[in-house]
LOKOLDO-612391 format. One line per field, with one value per residue: residue number from 0; x, y, z of N, C-alpha, C in turn. Coordinates in steps of 0.001 Angstrom, whole numbers. Example, Ala and Ser with C-alpha at 12.3 -4.5 7.8 and 13.67 -1.06 7.14 Angstrom:
<recs>
i = [0/1]
n.c1 = [13190/12850]
n.c2 = [-5690/-2250]
n.c3 = [7800/7080]
ca.c1 = [12300/13670]
ca.c2 = [-4500/-1060]
ca.c3 = [7800/7140]
c.c1 = [13200/12900]
c.c2 = [-3300/30]
c.c3 = [7800/7870]
</recs>
This chain:
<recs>
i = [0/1/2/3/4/5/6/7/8/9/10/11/12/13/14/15/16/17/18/19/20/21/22/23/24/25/26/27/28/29/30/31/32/33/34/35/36/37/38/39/40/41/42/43/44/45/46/47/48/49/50/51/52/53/54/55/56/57/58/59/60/61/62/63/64/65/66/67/68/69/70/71/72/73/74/75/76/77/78/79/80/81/82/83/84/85/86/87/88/89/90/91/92/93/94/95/96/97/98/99/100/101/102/103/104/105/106/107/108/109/110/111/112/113/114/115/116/117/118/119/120/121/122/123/124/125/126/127/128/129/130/131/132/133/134/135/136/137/138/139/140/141/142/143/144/145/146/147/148/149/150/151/152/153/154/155/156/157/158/159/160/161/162/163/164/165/166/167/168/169/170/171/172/173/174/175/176/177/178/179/180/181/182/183/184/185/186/187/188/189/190/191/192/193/194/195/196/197/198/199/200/201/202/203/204/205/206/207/208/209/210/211/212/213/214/215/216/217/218/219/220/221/222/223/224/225/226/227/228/229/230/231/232/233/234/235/236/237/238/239/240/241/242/243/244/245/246/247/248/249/250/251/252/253/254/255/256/257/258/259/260/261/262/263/264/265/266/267/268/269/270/271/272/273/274/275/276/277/278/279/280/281/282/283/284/285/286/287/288/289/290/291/292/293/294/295/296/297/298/299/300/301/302/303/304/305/306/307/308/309/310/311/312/313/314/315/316/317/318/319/320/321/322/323/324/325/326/327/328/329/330/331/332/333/334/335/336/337/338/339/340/341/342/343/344/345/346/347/348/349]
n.c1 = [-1169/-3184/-6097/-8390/-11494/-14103/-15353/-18370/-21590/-22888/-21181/-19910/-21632/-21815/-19516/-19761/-21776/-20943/-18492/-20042/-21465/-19096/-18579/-20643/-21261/-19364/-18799/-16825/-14816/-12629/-10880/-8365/-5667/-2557/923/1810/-803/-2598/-4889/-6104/-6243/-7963/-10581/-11199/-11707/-14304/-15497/-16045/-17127/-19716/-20765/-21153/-22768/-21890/-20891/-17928/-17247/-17663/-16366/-13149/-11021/-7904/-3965/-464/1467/1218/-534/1573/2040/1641/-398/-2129/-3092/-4629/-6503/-7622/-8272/-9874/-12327/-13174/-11560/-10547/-7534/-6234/-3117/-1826/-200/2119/1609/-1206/-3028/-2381/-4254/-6484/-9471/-11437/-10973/-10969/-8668/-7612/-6545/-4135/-2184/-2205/320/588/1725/3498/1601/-595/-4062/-5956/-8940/-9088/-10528/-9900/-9203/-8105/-5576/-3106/-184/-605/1280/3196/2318/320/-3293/-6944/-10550/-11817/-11506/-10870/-8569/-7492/-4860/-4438/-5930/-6615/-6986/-8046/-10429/-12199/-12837/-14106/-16342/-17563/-18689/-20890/-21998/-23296/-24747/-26446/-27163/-27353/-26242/-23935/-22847/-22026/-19599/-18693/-18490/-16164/-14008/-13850/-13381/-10963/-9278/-9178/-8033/-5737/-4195/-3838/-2840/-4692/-6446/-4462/-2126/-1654/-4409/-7563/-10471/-12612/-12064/-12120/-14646/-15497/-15039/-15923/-18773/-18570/-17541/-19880/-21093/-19445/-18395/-16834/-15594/-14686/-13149/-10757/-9649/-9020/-7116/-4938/-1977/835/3768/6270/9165/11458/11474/10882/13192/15120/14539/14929/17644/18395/17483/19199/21334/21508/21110/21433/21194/21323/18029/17306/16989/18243/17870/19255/18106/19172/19766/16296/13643/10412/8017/9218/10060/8427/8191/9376/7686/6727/8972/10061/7736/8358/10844/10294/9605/11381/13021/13382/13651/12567/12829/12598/13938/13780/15960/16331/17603/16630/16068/17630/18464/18270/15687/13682/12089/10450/9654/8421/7298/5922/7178/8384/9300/8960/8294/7338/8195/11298/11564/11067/13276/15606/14928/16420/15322/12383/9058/10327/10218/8275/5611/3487/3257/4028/4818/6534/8422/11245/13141/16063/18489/21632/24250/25435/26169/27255/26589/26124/24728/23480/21516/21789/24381/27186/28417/26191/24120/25517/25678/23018/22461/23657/22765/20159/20400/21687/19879/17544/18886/19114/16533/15786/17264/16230/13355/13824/13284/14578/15540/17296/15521/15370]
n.c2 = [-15231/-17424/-17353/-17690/-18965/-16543/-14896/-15293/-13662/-14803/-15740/-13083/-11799/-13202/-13046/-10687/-10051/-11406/-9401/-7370/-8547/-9099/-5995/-5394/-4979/-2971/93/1911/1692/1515/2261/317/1735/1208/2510/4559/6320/5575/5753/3306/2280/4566/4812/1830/2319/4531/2745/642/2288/3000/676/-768/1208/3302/6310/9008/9405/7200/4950/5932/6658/5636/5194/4174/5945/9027/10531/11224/11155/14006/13755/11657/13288/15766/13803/12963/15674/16536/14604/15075/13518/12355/11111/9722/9657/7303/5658/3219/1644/2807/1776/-715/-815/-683/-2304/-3610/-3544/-2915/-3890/-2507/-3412/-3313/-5598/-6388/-5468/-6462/-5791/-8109/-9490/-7932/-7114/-6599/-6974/-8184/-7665/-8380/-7194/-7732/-7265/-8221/-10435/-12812/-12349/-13088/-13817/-12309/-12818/-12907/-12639/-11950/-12619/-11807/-12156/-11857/-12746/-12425/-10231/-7127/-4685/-3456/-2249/-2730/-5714/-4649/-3263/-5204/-6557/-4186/-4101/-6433/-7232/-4591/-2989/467/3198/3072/6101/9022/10472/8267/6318/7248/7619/4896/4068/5356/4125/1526/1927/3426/1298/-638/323/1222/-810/-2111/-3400/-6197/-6806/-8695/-10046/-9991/-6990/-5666/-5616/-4998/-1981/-1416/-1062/809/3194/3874/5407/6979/10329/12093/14314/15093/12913/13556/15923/14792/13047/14263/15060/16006/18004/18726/21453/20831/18254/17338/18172/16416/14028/14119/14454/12432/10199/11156/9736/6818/3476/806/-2839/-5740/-6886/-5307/-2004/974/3872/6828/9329/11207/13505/13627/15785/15750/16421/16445/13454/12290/11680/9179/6997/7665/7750/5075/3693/5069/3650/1582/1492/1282/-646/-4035/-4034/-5758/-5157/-2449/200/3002/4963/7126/9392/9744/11453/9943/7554/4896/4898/2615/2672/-337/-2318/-4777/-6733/-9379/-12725/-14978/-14474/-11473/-7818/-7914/-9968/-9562/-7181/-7606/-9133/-7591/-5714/-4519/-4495/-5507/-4862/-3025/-3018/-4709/-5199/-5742/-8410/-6794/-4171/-2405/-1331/-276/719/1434/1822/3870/5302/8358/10825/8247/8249/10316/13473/14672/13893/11215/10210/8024/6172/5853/5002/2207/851/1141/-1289/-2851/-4544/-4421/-6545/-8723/-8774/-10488/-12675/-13673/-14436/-15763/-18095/-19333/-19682/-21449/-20614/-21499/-20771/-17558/-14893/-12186]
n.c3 = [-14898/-13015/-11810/-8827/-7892/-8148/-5261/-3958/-3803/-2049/-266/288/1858/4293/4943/5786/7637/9543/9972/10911/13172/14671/15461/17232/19785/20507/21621/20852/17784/16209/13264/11653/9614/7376/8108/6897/5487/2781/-491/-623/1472/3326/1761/1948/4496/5293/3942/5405/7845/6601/6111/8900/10211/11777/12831/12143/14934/16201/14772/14231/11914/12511/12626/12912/11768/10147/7364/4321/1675/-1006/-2689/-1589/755/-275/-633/1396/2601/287/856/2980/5544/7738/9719/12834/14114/15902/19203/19517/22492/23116/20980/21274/23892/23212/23041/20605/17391/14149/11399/8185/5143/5963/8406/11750/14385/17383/20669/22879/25329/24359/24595/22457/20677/17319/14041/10694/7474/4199/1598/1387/1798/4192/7475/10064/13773/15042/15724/14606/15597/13492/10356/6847/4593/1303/-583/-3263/-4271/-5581/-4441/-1336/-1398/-3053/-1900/412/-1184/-1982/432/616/-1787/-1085/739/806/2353/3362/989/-1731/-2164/-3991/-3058/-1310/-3223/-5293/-3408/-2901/-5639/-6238/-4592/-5245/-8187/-7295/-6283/-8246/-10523/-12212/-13005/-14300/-13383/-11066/-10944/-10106/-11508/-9952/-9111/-11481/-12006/-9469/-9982/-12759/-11718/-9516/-11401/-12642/-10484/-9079/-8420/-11208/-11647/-9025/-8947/-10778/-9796/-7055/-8362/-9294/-9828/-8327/-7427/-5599/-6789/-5983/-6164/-8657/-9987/-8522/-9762/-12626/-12287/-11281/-13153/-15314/-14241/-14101/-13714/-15586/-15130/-17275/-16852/-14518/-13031/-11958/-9772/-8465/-6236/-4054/-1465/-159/1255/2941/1620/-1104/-1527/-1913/-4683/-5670/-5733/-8622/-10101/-9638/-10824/-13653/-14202/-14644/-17125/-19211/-22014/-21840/-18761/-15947/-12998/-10649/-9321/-7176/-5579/-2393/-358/3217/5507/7932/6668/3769/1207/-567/-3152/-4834/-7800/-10078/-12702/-13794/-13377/-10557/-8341/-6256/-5957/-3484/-1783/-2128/-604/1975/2032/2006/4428/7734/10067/11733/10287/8400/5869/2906/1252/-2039/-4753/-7284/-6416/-3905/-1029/741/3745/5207/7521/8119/8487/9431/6373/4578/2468/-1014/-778/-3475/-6114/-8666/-7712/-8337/-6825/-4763/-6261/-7750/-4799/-4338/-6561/-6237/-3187/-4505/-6325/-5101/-3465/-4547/-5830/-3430/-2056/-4521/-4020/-1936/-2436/-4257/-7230/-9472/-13279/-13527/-13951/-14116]
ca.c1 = [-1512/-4049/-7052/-9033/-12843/-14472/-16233/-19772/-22435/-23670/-19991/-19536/-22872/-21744/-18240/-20156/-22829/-19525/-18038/-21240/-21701/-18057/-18795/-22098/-21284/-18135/-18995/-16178/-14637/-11561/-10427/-6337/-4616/-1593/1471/1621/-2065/-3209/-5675/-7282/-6981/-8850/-11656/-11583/-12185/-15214/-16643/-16585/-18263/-20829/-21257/-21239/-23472/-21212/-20442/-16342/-16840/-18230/-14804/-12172/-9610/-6871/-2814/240/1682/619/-477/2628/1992/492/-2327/-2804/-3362/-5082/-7708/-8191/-9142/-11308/-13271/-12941/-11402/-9326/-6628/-5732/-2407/-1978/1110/1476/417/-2571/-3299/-2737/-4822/-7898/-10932/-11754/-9990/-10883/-7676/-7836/-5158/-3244/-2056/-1674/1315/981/2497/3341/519/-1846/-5425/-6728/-9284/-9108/-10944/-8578/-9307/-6375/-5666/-1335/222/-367/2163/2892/2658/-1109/-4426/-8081/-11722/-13138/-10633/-10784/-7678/-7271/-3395/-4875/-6987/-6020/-7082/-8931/-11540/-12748/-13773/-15229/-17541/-18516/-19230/-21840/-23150/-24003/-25949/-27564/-27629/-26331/-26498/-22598/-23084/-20680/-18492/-18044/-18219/-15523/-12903/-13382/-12786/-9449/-8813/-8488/-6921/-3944/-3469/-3576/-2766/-6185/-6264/-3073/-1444/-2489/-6062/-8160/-12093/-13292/-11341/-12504/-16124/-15964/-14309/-16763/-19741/-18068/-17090/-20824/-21939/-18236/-17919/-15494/-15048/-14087/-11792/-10192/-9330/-7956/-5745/-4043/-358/1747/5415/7209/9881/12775/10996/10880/14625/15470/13641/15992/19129/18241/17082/20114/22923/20286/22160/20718/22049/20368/16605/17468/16806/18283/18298/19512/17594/20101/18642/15088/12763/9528/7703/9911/10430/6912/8360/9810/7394/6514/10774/9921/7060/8633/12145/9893/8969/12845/12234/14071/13229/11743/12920/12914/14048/13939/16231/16556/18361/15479/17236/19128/17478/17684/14088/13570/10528/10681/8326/8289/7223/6137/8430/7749/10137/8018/9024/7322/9703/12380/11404/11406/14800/16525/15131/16846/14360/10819/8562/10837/10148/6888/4510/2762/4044/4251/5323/7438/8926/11946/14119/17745/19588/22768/25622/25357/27167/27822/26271/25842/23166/23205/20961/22709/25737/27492/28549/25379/23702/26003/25456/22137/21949/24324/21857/18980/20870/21890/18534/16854/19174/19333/14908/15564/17848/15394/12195/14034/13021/14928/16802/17096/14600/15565]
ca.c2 = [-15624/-17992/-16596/-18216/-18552/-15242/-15212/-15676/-12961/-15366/-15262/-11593/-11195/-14041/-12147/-9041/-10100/-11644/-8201/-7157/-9534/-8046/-4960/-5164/-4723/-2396/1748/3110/912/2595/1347/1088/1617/1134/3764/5489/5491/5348/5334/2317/1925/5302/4095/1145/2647/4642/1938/263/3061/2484/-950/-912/1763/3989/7756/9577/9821/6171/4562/7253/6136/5810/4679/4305/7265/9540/10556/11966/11945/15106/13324/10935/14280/16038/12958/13102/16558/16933/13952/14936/12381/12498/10184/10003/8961/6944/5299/1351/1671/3699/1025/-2103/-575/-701/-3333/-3906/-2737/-3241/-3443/-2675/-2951/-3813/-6423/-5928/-5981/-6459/-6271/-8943/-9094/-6972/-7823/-5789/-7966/-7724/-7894/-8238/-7107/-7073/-8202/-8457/-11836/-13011/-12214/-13919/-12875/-12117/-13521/-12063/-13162/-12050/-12474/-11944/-11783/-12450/-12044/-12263/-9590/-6072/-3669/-3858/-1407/-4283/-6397/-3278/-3116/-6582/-6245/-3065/-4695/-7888/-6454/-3905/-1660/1974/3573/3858/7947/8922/10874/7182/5600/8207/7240/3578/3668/5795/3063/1113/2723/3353/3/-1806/1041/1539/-2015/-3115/-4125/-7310/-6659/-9879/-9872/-9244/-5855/-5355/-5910/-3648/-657/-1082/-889/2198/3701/4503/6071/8108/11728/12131/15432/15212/11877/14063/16678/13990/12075/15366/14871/17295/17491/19850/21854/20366/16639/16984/18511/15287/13073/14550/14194/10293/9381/10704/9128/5865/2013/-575/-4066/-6740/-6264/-4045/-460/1593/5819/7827/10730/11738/13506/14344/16324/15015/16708/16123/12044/11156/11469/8189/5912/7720/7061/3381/3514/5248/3146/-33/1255/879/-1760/-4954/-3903/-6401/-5065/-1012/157/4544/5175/8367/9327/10862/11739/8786/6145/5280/4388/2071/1883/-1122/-2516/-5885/-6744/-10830/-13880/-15978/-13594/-10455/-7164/-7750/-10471/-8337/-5858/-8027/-9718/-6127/-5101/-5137/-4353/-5744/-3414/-2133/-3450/-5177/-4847/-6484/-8891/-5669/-2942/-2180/-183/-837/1785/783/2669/4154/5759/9828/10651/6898/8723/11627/14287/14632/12894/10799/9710/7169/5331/5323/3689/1064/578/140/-1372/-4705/-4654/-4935/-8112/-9891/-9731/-11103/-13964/-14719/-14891/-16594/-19200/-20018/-20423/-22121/-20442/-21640/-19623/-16172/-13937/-10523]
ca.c3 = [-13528/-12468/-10502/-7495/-8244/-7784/-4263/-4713/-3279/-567/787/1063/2949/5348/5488/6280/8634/10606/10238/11844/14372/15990/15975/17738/20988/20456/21430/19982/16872/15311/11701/11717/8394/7433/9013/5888/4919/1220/-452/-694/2760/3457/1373/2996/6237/4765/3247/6541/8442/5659/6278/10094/10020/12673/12609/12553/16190/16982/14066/13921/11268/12952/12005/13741/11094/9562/5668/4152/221/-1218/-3507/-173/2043/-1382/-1181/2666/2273/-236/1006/4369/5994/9535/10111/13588/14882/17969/19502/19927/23123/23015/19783/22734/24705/22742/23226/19583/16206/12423/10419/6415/4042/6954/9355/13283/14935/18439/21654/23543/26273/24002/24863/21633/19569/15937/12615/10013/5942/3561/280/1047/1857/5327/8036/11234/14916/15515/15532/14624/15519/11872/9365/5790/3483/-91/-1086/-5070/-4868/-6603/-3618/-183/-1413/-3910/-936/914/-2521/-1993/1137/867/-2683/-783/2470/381/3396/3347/-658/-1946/-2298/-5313/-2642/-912/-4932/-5588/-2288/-3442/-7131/-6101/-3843/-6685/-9379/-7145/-5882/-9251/-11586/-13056/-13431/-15216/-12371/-10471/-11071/-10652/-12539/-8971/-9010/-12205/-11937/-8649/-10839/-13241/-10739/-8705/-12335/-12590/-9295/-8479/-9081/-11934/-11405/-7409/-9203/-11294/-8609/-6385/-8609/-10160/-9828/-7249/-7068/-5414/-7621/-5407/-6329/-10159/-10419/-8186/-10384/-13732/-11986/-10540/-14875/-15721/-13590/-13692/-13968/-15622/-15416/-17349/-16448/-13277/-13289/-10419/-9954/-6791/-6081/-3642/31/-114/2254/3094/472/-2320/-1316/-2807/-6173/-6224/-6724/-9947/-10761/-9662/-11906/-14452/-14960/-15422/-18648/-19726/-22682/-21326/-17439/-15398/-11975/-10877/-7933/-6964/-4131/-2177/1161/3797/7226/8211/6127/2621/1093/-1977/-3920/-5885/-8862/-10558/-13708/-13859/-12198/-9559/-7179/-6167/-5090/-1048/-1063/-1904/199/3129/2379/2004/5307/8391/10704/12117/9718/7312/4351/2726/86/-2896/-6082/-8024/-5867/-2651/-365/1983/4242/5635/9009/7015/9348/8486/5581/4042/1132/-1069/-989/-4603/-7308/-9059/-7230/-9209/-5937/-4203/-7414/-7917/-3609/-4468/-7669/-5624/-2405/-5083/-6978/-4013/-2322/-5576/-5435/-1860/-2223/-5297/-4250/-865/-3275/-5410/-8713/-10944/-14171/-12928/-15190/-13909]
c.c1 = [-2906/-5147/-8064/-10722/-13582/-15782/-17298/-20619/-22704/-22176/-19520/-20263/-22275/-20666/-18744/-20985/-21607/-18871/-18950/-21331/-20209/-18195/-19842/-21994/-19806/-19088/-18119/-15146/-13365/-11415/-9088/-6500/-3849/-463/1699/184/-2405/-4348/-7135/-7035/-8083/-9983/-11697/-12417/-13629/-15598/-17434/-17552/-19548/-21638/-21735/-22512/-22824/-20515/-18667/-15865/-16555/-16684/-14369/-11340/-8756/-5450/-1754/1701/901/530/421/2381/1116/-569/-2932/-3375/-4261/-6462/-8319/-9077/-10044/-12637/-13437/-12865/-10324/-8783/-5770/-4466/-2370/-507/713/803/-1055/-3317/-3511/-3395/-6276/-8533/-10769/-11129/-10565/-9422/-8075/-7147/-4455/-3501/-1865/-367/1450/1707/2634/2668/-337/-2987/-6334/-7611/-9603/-10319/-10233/-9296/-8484/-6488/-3565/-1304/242/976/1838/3108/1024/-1934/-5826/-9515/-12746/-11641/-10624/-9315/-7690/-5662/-3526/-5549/-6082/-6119/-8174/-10417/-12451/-13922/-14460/-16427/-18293/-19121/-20847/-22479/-24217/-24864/-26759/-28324/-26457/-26265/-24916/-23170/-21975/-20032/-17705/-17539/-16732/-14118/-12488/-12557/-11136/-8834/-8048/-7620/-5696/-3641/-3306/-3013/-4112/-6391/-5380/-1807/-1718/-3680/-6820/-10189/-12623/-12928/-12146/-14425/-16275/-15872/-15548/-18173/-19595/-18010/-18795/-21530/-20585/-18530/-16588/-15122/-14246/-12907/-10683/-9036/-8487/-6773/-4868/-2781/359/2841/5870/8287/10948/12672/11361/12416/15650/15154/14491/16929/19495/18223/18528/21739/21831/21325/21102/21578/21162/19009/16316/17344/17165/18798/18406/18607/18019/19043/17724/13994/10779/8231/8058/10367/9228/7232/9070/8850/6700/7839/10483/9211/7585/10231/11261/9481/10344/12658/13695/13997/12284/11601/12961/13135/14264/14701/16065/16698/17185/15748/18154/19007/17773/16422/14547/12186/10913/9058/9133/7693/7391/7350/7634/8075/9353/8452/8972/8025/11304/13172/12274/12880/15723/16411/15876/16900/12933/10142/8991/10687/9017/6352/3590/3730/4861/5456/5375/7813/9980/12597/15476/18289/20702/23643/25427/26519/27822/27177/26011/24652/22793/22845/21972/24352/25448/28212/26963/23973/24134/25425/24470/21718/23241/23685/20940/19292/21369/20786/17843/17863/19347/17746/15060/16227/16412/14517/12713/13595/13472/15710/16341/16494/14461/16798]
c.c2 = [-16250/-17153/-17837/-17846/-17012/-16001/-14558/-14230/-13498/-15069/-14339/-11774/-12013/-13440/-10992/-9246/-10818/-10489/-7432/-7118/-8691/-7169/-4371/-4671/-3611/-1142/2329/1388/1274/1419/1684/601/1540/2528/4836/5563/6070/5328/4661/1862/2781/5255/2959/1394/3602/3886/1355/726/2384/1500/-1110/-8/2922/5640/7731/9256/7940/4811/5410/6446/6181/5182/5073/5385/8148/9623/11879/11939/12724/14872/12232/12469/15142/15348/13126/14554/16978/15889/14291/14492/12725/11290/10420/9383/8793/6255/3983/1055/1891/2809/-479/-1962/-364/-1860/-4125/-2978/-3313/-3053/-3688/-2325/-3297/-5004/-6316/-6428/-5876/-6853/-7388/-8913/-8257/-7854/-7704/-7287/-7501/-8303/-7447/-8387/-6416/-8117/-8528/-9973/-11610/-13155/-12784/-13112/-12050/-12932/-12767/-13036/-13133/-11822/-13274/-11102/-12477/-11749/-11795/-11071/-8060/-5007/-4368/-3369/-2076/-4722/-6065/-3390/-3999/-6878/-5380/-3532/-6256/-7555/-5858/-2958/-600/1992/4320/5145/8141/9289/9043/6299/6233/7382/5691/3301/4188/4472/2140/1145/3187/2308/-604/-492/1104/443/-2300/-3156/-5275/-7145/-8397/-9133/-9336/-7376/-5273/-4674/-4517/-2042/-474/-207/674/3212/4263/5534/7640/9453/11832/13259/15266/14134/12912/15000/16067/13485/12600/15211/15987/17083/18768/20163/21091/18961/16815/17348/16728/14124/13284/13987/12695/9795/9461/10358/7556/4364/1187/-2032/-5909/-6139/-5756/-3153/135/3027/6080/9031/11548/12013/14017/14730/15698/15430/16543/14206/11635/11143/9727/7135/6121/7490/5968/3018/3829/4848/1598/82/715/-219/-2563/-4946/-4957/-6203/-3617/-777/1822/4645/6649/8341/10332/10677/11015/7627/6337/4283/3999/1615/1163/-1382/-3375/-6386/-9021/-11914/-14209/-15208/-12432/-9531/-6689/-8455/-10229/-7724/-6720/-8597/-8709/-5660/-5384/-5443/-4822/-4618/-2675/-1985/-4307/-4287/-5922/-7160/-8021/-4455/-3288/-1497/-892/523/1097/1698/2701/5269/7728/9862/9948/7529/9883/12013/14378/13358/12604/10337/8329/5448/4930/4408/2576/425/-347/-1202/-3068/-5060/-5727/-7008/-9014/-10438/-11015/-12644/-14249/-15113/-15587/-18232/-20166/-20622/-21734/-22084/-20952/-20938/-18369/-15416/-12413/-10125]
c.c3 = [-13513/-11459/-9730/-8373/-7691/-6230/-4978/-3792/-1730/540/1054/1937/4135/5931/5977/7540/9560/11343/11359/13380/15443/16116/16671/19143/21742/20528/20568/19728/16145/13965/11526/9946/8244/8223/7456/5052/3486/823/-663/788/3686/3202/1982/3673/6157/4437/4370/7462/7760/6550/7775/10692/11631/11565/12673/13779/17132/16196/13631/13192/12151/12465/13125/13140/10391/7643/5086/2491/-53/-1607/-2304/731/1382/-493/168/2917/1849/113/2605/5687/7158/9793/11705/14096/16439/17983/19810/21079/23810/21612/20910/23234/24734/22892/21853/18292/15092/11964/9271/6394/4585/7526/10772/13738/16183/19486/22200/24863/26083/24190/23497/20141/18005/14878/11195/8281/5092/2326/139/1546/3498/6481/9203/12371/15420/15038/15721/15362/14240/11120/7542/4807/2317/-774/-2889/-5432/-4906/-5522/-2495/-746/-2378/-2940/-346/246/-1955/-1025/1519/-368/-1864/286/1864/1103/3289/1561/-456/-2440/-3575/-4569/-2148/-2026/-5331/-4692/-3054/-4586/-6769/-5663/-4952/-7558/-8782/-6948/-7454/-10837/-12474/-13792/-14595/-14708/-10830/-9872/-10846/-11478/-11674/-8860/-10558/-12299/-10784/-9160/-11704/-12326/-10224/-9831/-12011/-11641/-8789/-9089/-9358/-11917/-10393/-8279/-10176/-10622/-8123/-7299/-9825/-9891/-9235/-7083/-6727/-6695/-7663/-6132/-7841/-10637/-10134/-9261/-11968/-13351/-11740/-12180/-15176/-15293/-12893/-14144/-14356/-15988/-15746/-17257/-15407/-13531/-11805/-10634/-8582/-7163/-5012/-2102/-887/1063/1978/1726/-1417/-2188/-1662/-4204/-6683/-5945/-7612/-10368/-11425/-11079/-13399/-15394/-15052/-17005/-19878/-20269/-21602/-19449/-16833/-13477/-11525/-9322/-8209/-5537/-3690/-294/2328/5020/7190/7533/4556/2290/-459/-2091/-4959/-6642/-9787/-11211/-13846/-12736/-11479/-8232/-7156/-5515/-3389/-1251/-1141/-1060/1722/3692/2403/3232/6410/9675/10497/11285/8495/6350/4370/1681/-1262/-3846/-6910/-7400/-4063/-2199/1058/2620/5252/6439/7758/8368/8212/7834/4529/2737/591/-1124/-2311/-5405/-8051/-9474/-7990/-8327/-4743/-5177/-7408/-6571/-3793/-5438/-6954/-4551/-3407/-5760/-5848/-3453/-3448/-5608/-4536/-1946/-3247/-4490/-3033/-1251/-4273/-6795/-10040/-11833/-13594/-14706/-15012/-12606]
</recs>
């Protein structure tokens, strides 16, 4: 992959003193994250405080869900971080908003003015007054960096050094997953100041009992076709449904794999974490062509996440059903060529 010139110093500060400039006349500032928040959008939203130079009380994180994986709710804790949910319209109804990591999706006749910092592929249907995205770049919490290195106001603390680098290292896999130099360079930087202890702590690995039995039974009743990879993990409860996108992660290693997909049935919905391995085809556009709903689906080149309405019943509860594999495992190949044929890619490479 090709990379974009690395922004320069002078253009953070100008991106920051922008950032600034909107929030000057804002009392209360919230920072939305995504509805499942993560986190490199948590760091983010710390960094921002930082930068803005505003208290918890003055930008409350806020999201329009809540944080449902254990090492996401883990990291909020020990850094002690409050994620508040609000409802769309109690989100419309705000003055001024930061989004990180995210994009806004507002109402029609929302007044709410934005500042928009994200490193995913631009989506349509709103408009900001400060907006910085980079769809190349490896994590939000990067640009955060560059931000608070270029002002040179507020001292990253290792607890805030600490939030960031996580930030990081989940979004790109500890850089060796669409990392650019900028991502790099910030990792380095943060690498020095973080507490590796507190990092250690946070990014310990938790699975319920129910999750890791699931996670056996999905490997072995798992389909691969060509460079597809697809496992059921059958129903899972909200605690035990964060195991799949270590699956995801862990059927891309399948030599010849270029595509991975983890399903699993969670109320009425089934959820696919996908993960993509090179091509021109990427698993957000995937995502998006699988969904079948506003929202549903989305994510990065690499990695994805979609969920699908399913009629109760249309599938089994048990890991590694041999019919709800195949289900998915012709979803996954259709979408990939219906996004292929639109781009026009060319020979199919997975």
């Amino acid at each position: 992959m090709a990379f974009l010139p690395m922004t320069s110093n002078d253009e953070n500060l100008q991106r920051a003193r922008e950032l600034q400039a909107f929030a000057e006349d804002a009392d209360v500032l919230p920072v939305l994250v995504q509805i499942d928040p993560d986190p490199d959008g948590m760091a983010s939203a710390m960094g921002l405080r930082r930068l803005l130079h505003r208290t918890e009380e003055e930008s409350p994180i806020i999201s329009l869900g809540e944080v449902t994986r254990p090492e996401n709710r883990r990291m909020a804790e020990m850094l002690g971080l409050q994620v508040v949910k609000v409802s769309a319209t109690e989100l419309n109804g705000l003055k001024k908003v930061v989004a990180v990591d995210t994009q806004p999706a507002p109402e029609e006749g929302a007044r709410t003015k934005y500042a928009v910092i994200d490193h995913h592929p631009v989506r349509e249907g709103w408009s900001g007054e400060f907006v910085d995205i980079r769809p190349l770049m490896g994590a939000a919490a990067t640009m955060v960096t560059q931000y608070l290195r270029a002002t040179g106001e507020g001292v990253i603390t290792p607890r805030l050094a600490t939030a960031l680098l996580y930030g990081i290292r989940t979004d790109t896999d500890i850089l060796r997953r669409g990392a650019t130099p900028e991502d790099v360079e910030a990792y380095a930087f943060l690498q020095g100041i973080a507490d590796q202890e507190l990092l250690r702590k946070i990014g310990r690995p938790a699975f319920s009992e129910r999750g890791i039995r699931a996670l056996g039974q999905a490997l072995a009743g798992l389909a691969v076709d060509g460079h597809v990879a697809v496992a059921y993990a059958g129903r899972l409860d909200d605690p035990s449904s964060h195991v799949l996108p270590s699956l995801a992660d862990f059927l891309l290693t399948i030599q010849g794999v270029a595509w991975s997909a983890a399903v699993g049935l969670i109320e009425d919905r089934i959820a696919m974490n996908i993960r993509r391995v090179g091509g021109a085809v990427g698993a957000g556009a995937l995502a998006r062509e699988l969904s079948e709903e506003p929202g549903a689906g989305g994510g990065h080149h690499s990695m994805a996440r979609v969920t699908i309405a399913v009629e109760p019943g249309r599938f089994s509860v048990e890991a590694g059903d041999a019919d709800a594999t195949r289900w998915a495992m012709e979803r996954i190949r259709a979408g990939i060529e219906a996004v292929r044929s639109v781009r026009s890619d060319g020979p199919a490479d997975g």
